[in-house]
C-alpha positions as CSV (number, residue, x, y, z in Angstrom):
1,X,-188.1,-28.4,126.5
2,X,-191.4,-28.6,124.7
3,X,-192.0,-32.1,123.1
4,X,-195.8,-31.6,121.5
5,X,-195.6,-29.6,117.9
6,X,-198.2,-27.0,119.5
7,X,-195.8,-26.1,122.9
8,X,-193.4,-25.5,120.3
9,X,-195.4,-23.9,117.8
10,X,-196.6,-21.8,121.3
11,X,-193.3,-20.9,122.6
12,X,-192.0,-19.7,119.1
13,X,-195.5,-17.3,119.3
14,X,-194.4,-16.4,123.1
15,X,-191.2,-15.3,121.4
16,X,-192.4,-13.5,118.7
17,X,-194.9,-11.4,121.0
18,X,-192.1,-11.2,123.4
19,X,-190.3,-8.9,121.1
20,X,-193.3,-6.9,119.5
21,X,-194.1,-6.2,123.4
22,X,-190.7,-4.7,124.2
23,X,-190.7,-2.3,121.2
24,X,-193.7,-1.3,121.8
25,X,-192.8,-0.5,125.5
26,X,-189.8,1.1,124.4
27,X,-191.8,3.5,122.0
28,X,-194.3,4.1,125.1
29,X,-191.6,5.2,127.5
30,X,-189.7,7.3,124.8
31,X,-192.7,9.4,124.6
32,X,-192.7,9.4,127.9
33,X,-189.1,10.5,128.5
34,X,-189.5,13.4,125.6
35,X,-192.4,14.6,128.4
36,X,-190.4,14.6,131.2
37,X,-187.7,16.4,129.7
38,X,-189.8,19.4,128.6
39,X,-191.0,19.5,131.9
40,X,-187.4,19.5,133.9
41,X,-186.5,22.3,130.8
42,X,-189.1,24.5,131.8
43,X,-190.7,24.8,128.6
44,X,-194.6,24.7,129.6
45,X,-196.1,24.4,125.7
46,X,-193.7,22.4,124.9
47,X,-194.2,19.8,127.7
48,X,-198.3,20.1,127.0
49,X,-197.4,19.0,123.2
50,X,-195.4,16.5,124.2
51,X,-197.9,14.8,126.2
52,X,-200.8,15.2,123.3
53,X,-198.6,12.7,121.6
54,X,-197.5,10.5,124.4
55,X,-201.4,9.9,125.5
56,X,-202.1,7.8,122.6
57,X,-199.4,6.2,122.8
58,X,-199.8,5.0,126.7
59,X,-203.2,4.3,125.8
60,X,-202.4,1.9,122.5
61,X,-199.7,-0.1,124.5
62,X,-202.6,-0.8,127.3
63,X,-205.4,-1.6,124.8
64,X,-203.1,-4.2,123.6
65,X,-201.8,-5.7,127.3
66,X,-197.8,-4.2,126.6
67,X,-199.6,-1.9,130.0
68,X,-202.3,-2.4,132.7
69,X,-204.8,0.1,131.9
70,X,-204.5,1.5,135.6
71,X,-200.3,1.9,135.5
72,X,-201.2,4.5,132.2
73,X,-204.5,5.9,134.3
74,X,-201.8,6.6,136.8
75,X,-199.0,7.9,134.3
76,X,-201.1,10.2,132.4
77,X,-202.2,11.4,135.4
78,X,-198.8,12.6,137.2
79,X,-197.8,13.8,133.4
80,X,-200.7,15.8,133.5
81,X,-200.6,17.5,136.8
82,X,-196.8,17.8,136.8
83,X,-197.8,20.4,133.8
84,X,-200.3,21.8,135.3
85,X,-197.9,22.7,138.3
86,X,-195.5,24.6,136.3
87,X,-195.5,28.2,136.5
């Protein structure tokens, strides 16, 4: 347990950002899951607008360390070409 005021001060922050970081994970991999489902459906347009609005997203959550940039370089990239593979 802390005993200086600023280790507790810091491990309420760690808490804080703690939470903040899991929603905004969870957001990241709902857009990610409405993608994937388009794709498994079939529906080519659909999984294309789907990922319009999921690239934003992956990109916000590794501007702001929730991601490393390389995990959503890599994400984006299988998204992508999984769509480009559909007939």
């Amino acid at each position: 347990m802390a005993h200086h005021k600023s280790a507790k001060k810091r491990i309420r922050r760690n808490d804080r950002r703690a939470d903040i970081n899991g929603d905004r994970r969870n957001r990241t991999r709902t857009f990610v899951k409405l993608v994937e489902t388009a794709i498994e459906s079939g529906d080519k347009p659909a999984a294309q607008e789907a990922l319009r609005a999921a690239q934003p997203e992956l990109a916000k959550g590794a501007s702001r360390g929730v991601f490393h940039r390389n995990t959503v370089a890599r994400k984006m990239s299988r998204l992508s070409a999984r769509i480009k593979a559909m007939a």
